[in-house]
N, C-alpha and C positions, 0 to 999 in steps of 0.2 A: 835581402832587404831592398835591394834596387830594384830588382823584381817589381815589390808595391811601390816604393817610393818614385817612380818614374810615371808610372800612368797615375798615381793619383794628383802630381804635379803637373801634367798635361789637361786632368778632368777640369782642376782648381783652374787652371788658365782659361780653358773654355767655359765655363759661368760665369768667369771675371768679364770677359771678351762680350760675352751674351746680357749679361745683367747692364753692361756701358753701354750696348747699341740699343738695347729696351730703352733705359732713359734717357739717350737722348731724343728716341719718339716720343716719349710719354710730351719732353718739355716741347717737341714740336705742336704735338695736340695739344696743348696750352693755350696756343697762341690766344690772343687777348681776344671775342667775338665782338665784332662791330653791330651795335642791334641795325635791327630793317628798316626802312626810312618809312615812312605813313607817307599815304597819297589818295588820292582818288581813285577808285575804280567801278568799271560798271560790269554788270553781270545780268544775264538772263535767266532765268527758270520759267520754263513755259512759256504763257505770254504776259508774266512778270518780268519787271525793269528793278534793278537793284541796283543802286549809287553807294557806294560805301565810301567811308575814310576811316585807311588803318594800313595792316602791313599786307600785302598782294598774298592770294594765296595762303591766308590765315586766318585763325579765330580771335583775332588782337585788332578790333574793331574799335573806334571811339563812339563811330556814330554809322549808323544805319537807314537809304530810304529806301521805299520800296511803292510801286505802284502798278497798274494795268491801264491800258489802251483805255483814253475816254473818262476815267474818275478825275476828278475834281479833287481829291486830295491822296497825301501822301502819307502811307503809314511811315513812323521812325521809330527806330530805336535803339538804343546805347547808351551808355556812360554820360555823352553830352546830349543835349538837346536844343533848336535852334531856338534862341534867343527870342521870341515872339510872344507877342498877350493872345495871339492867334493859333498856338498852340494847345489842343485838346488832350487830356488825359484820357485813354481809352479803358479807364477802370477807375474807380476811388474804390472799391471795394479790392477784396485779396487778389494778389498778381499771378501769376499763373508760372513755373519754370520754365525758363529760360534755355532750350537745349543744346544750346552753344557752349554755356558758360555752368549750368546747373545750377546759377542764380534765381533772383527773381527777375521779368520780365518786366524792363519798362518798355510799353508801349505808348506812343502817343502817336496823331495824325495833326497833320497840316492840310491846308489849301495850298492848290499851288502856285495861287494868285499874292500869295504872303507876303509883303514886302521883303522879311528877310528870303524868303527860296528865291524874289527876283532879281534879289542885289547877286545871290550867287549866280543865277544863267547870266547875269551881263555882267559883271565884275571880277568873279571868281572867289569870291570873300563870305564865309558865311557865319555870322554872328551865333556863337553859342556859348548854352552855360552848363554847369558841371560841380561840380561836388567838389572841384579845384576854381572855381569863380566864372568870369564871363573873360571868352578870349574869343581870338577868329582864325577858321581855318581856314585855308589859300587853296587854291588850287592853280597849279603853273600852268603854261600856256597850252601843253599838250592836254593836261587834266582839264581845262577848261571848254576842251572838245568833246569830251564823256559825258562833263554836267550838262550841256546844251542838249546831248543826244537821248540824257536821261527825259528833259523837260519835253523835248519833242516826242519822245516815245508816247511818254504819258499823256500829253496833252491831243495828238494827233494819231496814233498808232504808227505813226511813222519814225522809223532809225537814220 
């Protein structure tokens, strides 16, 4: 009887032993996630200029521009949109998917003579509104080096 009773009191210990150091990883991968801060960022594709505000390296955008060397305006698009009567809807008719989101696409375009796109190159502040009302997004002083670089891109072809 000691025979079984010995090794099956040593198995029982080692599952005890093993089952206690699993949970205590489990509770370390717990830990509580701190979400990703939003900011500005600028990107290239080709000789497209991309200004975003959202989280770096993700699909969690609010708002979206986008432009090429030399146009006169900026397509956007996102969740908010800048605050302006100088904002164009580039559809009243059905929206087209979105292949970020698998939503509908809002697209709309600006000048980028707009008062509100120039309060953002000189202030870093830009007026928008959203399905959550009208607020403003900031851009800190490093970010406010991107948006200048966007405006110059676009405006000049120059970075």
């Amino acid at each position: 009887m000691f025979k079984f009773a010995i090794p099956a009191v040593a198995a029982l210990g080692l599952i005890a032993v093993a089952a206690q150091s699993r949970a205590t990883d489990a509770e370390a991968d717990v830990a509580p996630m701190q979400a990703a801060p939003m900011g500005w960022h600028l990107s290239h594709e080709g000789s497209m200029a991309k200004l975003a505000y959202g989280v770096a390296n993700s699909d969690q955008l609010a708002l979206m521009m986008t432009c090429e060397p030399g146009q006169a305006q900026a397509v956007v698009y996102g969740d908010v949109q800048p605050a302006s009567p100088r904002l164009i809807k580039a559809s009243t008719t059905d929206a087209s998917i979105d292949p970020l989101s698998g939503g509908l696409a809002d697209e709309a375009r600006i000048s980028l003579e707009a008062p509100v796109l120039q309060k953002l190159a000189l202030s870093g502040t830009l007026a928008v509104q959203g399905d959550s009302g009208h607020f403003e997004l900031t851009a800190k002083d490093d970010e406010r080096r991107l948006v200048r670089a966007f405006f110059a891109y676009c405006g000049t072809g120059k970075v």
